[in-house]
C-alpha positions as CSV (number, residue, x, y, z in Angstrom):
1,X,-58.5,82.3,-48.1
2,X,-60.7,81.4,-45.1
3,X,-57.5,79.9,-43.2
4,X,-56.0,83.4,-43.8
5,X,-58.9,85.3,-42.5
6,X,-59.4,82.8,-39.6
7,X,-55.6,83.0,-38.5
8,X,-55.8,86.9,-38.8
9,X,-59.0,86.5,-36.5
10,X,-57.5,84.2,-34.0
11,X,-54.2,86.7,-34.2
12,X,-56.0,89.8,-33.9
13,X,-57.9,88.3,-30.5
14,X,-54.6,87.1,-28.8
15,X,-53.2,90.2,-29.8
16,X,-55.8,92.1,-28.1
17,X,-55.9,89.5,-24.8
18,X,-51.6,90.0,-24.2
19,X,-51.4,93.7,-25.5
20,X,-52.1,95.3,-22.0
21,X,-49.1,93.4,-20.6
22,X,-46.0,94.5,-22.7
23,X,-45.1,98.4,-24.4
24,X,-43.8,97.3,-27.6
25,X,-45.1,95.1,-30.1
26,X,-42.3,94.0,-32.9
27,X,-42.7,92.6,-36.2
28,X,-40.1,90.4,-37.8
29,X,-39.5,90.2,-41.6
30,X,-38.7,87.1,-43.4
31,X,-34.7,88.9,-44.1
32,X,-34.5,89.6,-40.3
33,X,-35.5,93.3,-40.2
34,X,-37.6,94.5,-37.2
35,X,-40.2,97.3,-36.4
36,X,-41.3,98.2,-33.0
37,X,-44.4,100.3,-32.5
38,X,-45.8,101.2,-28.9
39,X,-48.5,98.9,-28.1
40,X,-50.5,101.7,-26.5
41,X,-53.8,102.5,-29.0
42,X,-52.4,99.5,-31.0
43,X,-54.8,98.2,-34.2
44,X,-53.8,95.3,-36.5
45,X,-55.9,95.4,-39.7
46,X,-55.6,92.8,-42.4
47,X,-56.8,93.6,-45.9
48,X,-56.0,91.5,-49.1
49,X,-52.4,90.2,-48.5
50,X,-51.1,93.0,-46.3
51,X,-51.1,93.3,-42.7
52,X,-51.0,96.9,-41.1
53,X,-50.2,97.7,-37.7
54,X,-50.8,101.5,-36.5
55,X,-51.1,103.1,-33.0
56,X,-52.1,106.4,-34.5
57,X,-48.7,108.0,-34.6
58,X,-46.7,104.9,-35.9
59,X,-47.4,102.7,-38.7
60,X,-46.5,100.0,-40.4
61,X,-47.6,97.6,-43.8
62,X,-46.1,94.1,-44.3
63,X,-46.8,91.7,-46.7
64,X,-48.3,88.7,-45.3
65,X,-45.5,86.9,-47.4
66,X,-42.6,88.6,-45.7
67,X,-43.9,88.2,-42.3
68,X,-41.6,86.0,-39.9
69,X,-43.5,86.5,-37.1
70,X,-44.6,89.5,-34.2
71,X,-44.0,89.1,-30.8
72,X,-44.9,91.5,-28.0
73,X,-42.0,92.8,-25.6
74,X,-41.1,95.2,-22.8
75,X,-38.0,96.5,-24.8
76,X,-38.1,98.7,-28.0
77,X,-34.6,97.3,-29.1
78,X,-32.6,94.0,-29.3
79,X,-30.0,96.4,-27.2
80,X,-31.8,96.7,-24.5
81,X,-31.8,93.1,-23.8
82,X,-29.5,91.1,-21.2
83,X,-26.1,89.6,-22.4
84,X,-24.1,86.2,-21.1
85,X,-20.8,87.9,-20.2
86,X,-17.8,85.2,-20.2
87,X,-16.1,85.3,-16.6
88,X,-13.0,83.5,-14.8
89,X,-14.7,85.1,-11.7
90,X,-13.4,84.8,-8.1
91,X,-14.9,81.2,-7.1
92,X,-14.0,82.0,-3.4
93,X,-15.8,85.3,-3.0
94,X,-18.7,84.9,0.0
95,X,-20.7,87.3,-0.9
96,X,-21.4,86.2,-4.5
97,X,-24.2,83.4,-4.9
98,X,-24.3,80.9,-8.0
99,X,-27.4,79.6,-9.2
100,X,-27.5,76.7,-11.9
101,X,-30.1,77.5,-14.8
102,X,-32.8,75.1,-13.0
103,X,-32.2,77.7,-10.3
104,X,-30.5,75.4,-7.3
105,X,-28.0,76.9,-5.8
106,X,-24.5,75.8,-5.5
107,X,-22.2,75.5,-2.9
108,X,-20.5,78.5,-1.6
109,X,-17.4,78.7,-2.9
110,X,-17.7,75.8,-5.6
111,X,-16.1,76.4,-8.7
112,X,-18.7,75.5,-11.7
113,X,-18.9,73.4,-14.4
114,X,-18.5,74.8,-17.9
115,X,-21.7,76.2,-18.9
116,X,-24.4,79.2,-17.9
117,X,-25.2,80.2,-14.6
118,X,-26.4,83.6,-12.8
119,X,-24.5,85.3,-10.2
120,X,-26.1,87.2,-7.4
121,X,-24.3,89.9,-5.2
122,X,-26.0,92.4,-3.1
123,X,-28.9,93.6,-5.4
124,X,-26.7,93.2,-8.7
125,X,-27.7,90.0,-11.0
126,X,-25.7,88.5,-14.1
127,X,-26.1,85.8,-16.2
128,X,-22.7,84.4,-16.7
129,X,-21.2,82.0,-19.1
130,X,-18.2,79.8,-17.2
131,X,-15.3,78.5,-19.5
């Protein structure tokens, strides 16, 4: 019991300490499912074996049990994330530059290696996946 309470405590105060940086706090059950609330106003309560999260015009209980884990973000949805497209892009195109994932930059007009790499043209970035 006193591990519980002093995780909740040590939770509560991180919580508190990131919340100003991100919108969206997400909560991850045990079977996958996620809720998003607005971190604006956000409270985190703990009371027997539940854990409530409420911002005043959202809410949400969880069993301590089913909790995976929470994790603050800048998106509301998974959607709203970036994808790794697949390309068999123009290797000779001068105005595109290639970064490696350590973020050197490759010779223009190398062909990559098989693996992930993000493409810069003009203003537009990509992550891309090369076959």
């Amino acid at each position: 019991m006193r591990r519980q309470v002093f995780m909740t405590m040590m939770l509560t105060s991180m919580i508190a300490a990131q919340a100003a940086d991100f919108q969206y706090l997400t909560i991850e059950k045990n079977d996958g499912q996620t809720e998003t609330l607005t971190a604006l106003g956000l409270t985190i309560s703990y009371s027997s074996s539940m854990l409530t999260a409420t911002n005043g015009s959202e809410k949400t209980t969880i069993a301590l049990s089913d909790l995976r884990r929470m994790y603050f973000t800048n998106t509301k949805s998974k959607s709203e994330t970036t994808a790794i497209e697949a390309t068999d892009a123009d290797w000779d195109n001068t105005e595109t530059v290639i970064y490696d994932l350590r973020g050197h930059r490759l010779p223009q007009g190398t062909k990559p290696a098989p693996g992930i790499y993000i493409f810069k043209k003009g203003n537009t970035t990509t992550k891309k996946y090369v076959k």
